[in-house]
N, C-alpha and C positions, 0 to 999 in steps of 0.2 A: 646545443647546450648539453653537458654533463649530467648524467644521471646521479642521482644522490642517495637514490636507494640504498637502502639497508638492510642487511641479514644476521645469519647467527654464522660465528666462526670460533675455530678453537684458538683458545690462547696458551700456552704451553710457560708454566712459572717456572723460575730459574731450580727448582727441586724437581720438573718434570710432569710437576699435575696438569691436566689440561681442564679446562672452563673455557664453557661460551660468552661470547663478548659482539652484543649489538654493533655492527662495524659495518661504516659507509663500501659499498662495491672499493672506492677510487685506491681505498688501502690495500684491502682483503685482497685484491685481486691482483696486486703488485706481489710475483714471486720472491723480490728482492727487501719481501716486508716481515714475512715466513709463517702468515696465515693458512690456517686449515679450515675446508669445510666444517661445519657446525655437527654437531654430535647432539640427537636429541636425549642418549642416557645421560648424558654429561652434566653438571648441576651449571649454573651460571654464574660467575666470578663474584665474589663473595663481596659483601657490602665493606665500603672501607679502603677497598684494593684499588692499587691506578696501574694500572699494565705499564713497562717499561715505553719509552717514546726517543725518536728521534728528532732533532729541530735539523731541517733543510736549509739549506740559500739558494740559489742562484745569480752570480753577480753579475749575470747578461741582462739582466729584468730591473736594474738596479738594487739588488741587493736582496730581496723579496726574497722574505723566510714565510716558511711554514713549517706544522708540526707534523709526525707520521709515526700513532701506535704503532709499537713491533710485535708481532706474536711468536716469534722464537729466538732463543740467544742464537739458534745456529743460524740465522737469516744473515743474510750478505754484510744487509745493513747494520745489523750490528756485531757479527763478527769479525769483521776483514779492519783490523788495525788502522790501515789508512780510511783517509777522508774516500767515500765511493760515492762514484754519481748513480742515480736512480732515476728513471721516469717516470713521472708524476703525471696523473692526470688532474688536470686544473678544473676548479671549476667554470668554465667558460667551455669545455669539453674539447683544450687543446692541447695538445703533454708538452712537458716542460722536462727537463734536466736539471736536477737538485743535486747540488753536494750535502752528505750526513756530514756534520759540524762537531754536533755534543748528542752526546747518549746519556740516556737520563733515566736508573734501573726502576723495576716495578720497585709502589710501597706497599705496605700492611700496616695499617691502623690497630690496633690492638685496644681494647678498654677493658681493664682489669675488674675484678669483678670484689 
């Protein structure tokens, strides 16, 4: 079985800041996700914020989507124009082959004072 464990890693905003962001190994640990080890000066992403994401398929599985924070715009996953496969590890602790579908950018909640 898949470990679920979780740690701190950098997320890097579309301006460049970077913040820490509690994130399962299965992500973080995918190069093609464009997460960085965790930075203890770093403050942790701000309340309000939802990191950008990617939704997967795979239509060998019958269709079977999943979602997958992305921690940099330069990551494969979301820079490379075309649809790109990635490996996924599943939780059943067997990797899988996912195409990125739809990219979906970080938001910021704002409340006006």
């Amino acid at each position: 079985m898949a470990t679920l464990a979780r740690d701190w890693y950098l997320y890097t905003t579309d301006a460049g800041d970077q913040y820490n962001v509690l994130l399962s190994h299965r992500y973080a640990q995918n190069p093609d996700l464009g997460w960085l080890p965790g930075d203890r000066l770093k403050p942790t992403l701000p309340r309000g914020w939802r990191p950008r994401w990617v939704e997967l398929y795979s239509p060998g599985e019958g269709w079977r989507r999943a979602r997958a924070p992305v921690g940099s715009i330069s990551a494969s996953a979301w820079a490379t124009p075309a649809a790109v496969t990635i490996p996924v590890l599943r939780q059943d602790g067997t990797w899988g082959n996912y195409f990125v579908h739809l990219r979906v950018g970080e938001k910021h909640l704002y409340r006006g004072g």
